[in-house]
C-alpha positions in Angstrom: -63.4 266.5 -106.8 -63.9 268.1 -109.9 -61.2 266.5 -111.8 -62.7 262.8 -110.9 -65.9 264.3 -112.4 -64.9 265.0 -115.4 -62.9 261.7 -115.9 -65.9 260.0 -115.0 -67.9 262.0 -117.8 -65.0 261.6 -120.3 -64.9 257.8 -119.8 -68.6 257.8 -120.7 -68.4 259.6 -123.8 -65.3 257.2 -124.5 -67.0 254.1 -123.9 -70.3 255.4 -125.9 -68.6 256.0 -128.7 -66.6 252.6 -128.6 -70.2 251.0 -128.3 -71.3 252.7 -131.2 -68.2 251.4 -133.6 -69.2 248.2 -132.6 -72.3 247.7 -132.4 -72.6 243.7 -131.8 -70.6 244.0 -128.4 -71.3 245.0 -125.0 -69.2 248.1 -123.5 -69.5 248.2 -119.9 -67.4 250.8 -117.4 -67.0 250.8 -113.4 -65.5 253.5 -112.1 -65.2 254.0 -107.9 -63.1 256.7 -105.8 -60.7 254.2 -104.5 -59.0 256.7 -102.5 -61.8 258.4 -100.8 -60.8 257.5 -97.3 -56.9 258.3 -97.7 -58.2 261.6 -95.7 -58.2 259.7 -92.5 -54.5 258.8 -92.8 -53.3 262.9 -93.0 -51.5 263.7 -89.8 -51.6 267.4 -89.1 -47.9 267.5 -90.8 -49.9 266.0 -94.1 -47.4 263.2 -94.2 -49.3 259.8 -94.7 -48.8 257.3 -92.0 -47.5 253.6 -92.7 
């Protein structure tokens, strides 16, 4: 969980500093845990089911 945190912070600083070379545009970032739920699909083997 600590990894996604940080990519989340890096893409902030990424996408400020892209907003401040250009100033006359609009810089907007989304970022979601798409794969927050893939928990569920773990068997007790930790082989994903299909």
């Amino acid at each position: 969980m600590a990894n996604f945190s940080c990519r989340n912070k890096r893409i902030g600083k990424v996408a400020d500093k892209v907003a401040a070379l250009y100033p006359t545009t609009c810089v907007k970032y989304h970022i979601s845990d798409t794969y927050g739920n893939i928990s569920s699909t773990i068997t007790d083997n930790r082989r994903t089911l299909i």
